[in-house]
Z-matrix of the N, CA and C atoms (Angstrom, degrees):
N
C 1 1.453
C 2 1.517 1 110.81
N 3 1.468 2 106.15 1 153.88
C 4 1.639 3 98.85 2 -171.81
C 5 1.497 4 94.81 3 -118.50
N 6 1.280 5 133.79 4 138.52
C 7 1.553 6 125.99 5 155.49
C 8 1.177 7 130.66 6 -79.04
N 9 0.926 8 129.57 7 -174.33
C 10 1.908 9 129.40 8 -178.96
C 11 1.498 10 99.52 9 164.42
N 12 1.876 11 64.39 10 132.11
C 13 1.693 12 96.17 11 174.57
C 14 1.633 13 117.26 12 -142.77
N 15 1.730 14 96.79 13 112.38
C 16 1.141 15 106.31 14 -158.15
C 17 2.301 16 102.64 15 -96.04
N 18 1.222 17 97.35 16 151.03
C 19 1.815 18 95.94 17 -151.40
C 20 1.828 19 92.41 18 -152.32
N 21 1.194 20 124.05 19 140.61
C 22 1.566 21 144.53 20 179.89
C 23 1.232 22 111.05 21 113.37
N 24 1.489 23 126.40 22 17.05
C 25 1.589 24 107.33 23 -170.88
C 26 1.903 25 78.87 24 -93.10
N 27 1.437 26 92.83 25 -177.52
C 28 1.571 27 127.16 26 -138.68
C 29 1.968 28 131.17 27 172.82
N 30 1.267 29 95.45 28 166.91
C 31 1.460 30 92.75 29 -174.66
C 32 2.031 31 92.05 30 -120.03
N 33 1.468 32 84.22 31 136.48
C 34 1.310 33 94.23 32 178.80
C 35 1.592 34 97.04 33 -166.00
N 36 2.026 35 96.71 34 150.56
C 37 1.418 36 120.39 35 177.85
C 38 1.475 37 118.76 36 -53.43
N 39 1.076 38 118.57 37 140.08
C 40 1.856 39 112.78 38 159.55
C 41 1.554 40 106.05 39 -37.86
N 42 1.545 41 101.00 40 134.09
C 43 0.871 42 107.96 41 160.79
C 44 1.878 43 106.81 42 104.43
N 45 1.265 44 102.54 43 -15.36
C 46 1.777 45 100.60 44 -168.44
C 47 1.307 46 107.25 45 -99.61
N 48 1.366 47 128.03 46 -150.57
C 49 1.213 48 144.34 47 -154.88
C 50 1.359 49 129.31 48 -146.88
N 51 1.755 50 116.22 49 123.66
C 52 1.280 51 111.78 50 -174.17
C 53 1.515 52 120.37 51 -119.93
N 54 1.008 53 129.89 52 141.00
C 55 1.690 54 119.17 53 175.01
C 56 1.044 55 118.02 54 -104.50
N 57 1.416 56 141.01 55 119.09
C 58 1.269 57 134.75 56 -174.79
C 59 1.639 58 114.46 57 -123.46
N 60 1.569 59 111.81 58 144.96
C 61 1.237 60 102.57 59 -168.05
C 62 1.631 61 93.15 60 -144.26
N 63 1.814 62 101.65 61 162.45
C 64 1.279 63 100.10 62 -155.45
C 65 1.929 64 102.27 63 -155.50
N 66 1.623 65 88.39 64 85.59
C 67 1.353 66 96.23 65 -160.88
C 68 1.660 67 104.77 66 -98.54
N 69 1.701 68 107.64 67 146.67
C 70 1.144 69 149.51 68 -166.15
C 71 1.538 70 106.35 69 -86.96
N 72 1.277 71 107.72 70 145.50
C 73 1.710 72 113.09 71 166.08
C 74 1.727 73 100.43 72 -165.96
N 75 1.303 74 122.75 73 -170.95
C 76 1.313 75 127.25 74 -176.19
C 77 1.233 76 105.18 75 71.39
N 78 1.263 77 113.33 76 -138.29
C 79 1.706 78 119.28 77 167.47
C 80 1.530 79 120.69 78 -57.38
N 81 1.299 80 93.35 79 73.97
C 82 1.541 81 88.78 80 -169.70
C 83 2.149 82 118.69 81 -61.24
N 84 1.491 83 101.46 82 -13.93
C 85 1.266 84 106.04 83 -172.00
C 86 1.404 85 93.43 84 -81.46
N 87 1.191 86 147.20 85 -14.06
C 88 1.187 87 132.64 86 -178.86
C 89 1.665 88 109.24 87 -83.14
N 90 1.333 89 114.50 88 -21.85
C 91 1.615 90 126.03 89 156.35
C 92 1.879 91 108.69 90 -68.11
N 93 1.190 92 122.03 91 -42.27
C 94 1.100 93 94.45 92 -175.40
C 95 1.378 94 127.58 93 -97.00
N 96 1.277 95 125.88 94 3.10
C 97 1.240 96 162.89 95 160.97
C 98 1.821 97 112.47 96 -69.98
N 99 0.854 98 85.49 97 -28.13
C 100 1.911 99 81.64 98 179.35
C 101 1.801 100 107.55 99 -133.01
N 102 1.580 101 91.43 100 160.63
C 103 1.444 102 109.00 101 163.72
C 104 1.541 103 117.61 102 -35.14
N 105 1.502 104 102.39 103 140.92
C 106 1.564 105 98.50 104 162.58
C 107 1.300 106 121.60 105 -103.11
N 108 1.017 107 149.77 106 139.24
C 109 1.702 108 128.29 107 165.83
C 110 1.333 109 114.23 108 -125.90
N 111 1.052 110 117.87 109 139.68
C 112 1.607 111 126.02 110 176.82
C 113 1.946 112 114.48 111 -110.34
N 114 1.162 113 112.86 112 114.33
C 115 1.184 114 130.55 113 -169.98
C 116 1.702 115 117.74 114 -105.77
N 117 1.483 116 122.64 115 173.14
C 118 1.431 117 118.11 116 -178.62
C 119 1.239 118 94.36 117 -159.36
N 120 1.230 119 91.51 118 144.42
C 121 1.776 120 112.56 119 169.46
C 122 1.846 121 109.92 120 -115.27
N 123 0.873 122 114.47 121 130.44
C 124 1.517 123 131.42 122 179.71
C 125 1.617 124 102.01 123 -110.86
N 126 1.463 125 91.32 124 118.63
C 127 1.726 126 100.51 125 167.05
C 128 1.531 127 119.06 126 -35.33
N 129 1.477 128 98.13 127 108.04
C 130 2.174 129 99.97 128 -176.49
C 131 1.082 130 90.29 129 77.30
N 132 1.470 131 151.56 130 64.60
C 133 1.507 132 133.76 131 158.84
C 134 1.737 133 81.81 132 -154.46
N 135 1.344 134 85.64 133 175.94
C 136 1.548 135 104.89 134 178.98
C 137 1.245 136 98.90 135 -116.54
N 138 1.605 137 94.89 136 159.99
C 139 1.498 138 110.46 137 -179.81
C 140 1.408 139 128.90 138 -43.61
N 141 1.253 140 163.26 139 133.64
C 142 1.165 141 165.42 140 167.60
C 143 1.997 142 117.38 141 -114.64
N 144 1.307 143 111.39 142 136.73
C 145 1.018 144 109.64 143 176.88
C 146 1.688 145 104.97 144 -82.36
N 147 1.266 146 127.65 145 162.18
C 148 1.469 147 135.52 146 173.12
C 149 1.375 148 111.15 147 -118.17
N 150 1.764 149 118.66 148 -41.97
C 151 1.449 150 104.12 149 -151.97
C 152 1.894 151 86.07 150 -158.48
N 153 1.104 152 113.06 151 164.16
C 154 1.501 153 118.59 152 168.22
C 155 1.326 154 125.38 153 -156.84
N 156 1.259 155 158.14 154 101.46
C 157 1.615 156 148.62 155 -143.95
C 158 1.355 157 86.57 156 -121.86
N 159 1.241 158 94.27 157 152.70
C 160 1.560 159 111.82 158 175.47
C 161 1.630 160 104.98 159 -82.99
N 162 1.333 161 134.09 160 151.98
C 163 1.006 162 147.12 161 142.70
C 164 1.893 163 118.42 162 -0.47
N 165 1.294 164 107.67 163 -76.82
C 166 1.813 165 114.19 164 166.97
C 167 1.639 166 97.56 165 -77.73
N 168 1.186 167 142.71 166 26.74
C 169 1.393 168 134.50 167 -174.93
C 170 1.460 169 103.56 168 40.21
N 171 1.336 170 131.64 169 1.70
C 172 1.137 171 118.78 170 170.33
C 173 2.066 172 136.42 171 -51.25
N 174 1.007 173 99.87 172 10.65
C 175 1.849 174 135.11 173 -169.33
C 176 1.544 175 118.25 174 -161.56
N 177 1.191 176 103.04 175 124.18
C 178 1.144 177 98.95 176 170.26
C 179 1.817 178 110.33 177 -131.55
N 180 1.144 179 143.06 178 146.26
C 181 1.268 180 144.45 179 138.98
C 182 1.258 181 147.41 180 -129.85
N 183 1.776 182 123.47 181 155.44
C 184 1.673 183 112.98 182 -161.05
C 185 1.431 184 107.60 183 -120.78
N 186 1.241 185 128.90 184 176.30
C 187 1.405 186 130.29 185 140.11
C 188 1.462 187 112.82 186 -48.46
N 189 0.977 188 112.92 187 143.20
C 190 1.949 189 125.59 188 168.98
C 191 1.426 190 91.11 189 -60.67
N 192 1.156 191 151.30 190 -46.65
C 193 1.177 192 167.27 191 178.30
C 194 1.479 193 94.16 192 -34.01
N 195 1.185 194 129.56 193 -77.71
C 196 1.243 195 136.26 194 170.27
C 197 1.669 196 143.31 195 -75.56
N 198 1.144 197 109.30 196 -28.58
C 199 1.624 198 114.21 197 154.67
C 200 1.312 199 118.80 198 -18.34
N 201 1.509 200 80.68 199 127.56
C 202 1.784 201 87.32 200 -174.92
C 203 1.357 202 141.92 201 73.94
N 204 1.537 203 100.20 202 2.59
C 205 1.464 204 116.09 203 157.31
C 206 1.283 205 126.54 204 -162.42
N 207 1.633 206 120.50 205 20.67
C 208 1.524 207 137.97 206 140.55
C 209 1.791 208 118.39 207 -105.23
N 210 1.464 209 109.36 208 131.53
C 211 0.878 210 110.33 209 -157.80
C 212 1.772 211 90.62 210 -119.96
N 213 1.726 212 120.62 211 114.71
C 214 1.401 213 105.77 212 170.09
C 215 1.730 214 116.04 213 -92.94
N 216 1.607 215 122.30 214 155.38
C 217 1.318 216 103.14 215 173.98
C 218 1.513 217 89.95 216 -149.62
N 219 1.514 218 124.25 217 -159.18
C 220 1.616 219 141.22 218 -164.75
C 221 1.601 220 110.23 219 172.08
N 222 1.142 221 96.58 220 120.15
C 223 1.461 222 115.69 221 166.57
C 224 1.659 223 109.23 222 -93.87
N 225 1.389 224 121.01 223 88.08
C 226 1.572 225 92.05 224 170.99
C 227 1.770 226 142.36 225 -74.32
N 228 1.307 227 86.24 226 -4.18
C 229 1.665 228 103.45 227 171.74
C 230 1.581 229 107.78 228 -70.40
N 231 1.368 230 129.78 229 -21.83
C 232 1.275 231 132.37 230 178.60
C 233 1.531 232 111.47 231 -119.65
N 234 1.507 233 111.98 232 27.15
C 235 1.358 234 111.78 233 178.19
C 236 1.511 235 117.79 234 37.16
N 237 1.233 236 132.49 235 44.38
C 238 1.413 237 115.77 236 -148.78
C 239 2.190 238 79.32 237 -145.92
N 240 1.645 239 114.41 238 164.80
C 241 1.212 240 120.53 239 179.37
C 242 1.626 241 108.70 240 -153.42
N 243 1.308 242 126.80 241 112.07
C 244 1.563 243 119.72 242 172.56
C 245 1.057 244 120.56 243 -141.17
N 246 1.792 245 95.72 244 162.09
C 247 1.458 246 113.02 245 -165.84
C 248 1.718 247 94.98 246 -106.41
N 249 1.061 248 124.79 247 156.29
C 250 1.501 249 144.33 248 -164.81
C 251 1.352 250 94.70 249 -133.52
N 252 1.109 251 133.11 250 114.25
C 253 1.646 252 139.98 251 -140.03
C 254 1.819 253 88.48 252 -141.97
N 255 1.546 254 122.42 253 81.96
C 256 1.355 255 110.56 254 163.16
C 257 1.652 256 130.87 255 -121.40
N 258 1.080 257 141.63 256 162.87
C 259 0.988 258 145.48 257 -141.79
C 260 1.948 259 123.15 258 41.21
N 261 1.382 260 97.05 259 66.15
C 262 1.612 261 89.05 260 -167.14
C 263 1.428 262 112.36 261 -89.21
N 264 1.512 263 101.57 262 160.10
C 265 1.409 264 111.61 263 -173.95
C 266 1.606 265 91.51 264 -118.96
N 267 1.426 266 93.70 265 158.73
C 268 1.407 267 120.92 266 176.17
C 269 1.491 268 120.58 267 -62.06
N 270 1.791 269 120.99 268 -20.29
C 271 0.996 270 102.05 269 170.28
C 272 1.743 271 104.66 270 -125.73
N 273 1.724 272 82.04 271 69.60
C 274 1.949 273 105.53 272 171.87
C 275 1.513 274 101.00 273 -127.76
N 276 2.052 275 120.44 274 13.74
C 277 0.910 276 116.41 275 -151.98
C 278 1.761 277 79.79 276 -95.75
N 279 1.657 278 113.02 277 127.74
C 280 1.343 279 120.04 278 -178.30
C 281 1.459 280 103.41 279 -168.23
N 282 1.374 281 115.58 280 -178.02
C 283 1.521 282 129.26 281 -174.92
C 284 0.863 283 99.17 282 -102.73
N 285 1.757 284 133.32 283 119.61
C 286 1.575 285 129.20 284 -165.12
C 287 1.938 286 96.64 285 -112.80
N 288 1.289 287 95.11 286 125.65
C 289 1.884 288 89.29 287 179.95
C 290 1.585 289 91.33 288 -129.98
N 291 1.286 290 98.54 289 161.10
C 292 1.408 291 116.42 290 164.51
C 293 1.276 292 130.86 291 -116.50
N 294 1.594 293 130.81 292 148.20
C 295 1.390 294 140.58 293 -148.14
C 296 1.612 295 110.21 294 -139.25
N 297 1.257 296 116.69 295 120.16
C 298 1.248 297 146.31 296 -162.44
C 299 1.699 298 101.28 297 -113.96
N 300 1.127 299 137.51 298 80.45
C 301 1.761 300 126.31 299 -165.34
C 302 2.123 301 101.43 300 32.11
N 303 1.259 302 108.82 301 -140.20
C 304 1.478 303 91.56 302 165.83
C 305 0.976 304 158.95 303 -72.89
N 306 1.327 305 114.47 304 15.57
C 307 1.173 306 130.19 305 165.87
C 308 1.503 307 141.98 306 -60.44
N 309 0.941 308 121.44 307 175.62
C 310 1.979 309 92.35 308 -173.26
C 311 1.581 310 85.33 309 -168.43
N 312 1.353 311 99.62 310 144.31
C 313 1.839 312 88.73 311 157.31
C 314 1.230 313 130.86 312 -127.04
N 315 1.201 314 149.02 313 -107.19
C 316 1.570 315 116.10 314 -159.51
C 317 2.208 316 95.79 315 -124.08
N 318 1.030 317 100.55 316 -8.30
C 319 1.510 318 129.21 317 -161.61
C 320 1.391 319 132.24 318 61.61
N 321 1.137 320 144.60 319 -179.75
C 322 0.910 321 140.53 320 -173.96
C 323 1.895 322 111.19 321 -140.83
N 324 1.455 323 111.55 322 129.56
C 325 1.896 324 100.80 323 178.10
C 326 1.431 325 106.57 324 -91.10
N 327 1.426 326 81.67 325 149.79
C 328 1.588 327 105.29 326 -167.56
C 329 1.974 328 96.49 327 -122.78
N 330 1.346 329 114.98 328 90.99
C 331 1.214 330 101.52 329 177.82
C 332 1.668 331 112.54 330 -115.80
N 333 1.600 332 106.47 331 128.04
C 334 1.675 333 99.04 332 -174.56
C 335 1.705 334 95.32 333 -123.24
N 336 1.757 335 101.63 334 128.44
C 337 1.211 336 114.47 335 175.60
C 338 1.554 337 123.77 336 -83.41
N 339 1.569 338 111.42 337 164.06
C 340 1.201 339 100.19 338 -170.80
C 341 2.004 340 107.25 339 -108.09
């Protein structure tokens, strides 16, 4: 089993910037071995994916939703995976978790005011 614990959410204005990170322990090879994905939940909405890196980060992909101003990446030497969250809008205000195959971690809020 892999754990994760995802950490940087925050309150911030339209328009600013968040860093979010989403660190690994346990089986850590099962983190570095697989996809990462970073997801959001919106109050009354369903889950949505945002971002997904391949394993060697060699791929990366987003929601159209976000293009062009979320940036996903992974260090696997630091077990660690993040999203670079810029130009945010107010209704990006959600619980951002990250996903390891089934894994999930505890999430983190991401609230941007208007």
């Amino acid at each position: 089993q892999v754990q994760l614990v995802e950490s940087g959410g925050g309150l911030v204005q339209a328009g600013g910037s968040l860093r979010l990170s989403c660190a690994a322990s346990g089986n850590i090879f099962i983190f570095r071995l697989n996809a990462v994905s970073w997801y959001r939940q919106a109050p009354g909405k369903q889950r949505e994916m945002v971002a997904v890196i391949t394993s060697s980060s060699s791929s990366t992909n987003y929601a159209d939703s976000v293009k062009g101003r979320f940036t996903i990446s992974r260090d696997n030497a630091k077990n660690t995976a993040y999203l670079q969250m810029n130009s945010l809008k107010p209704e990006e205000t959600a619980i951002y978790y990250c996903n390891v195959r089934t894994g999930w971690g505890q999430g983190t809020q991401g609230t941007v005011s208007s």
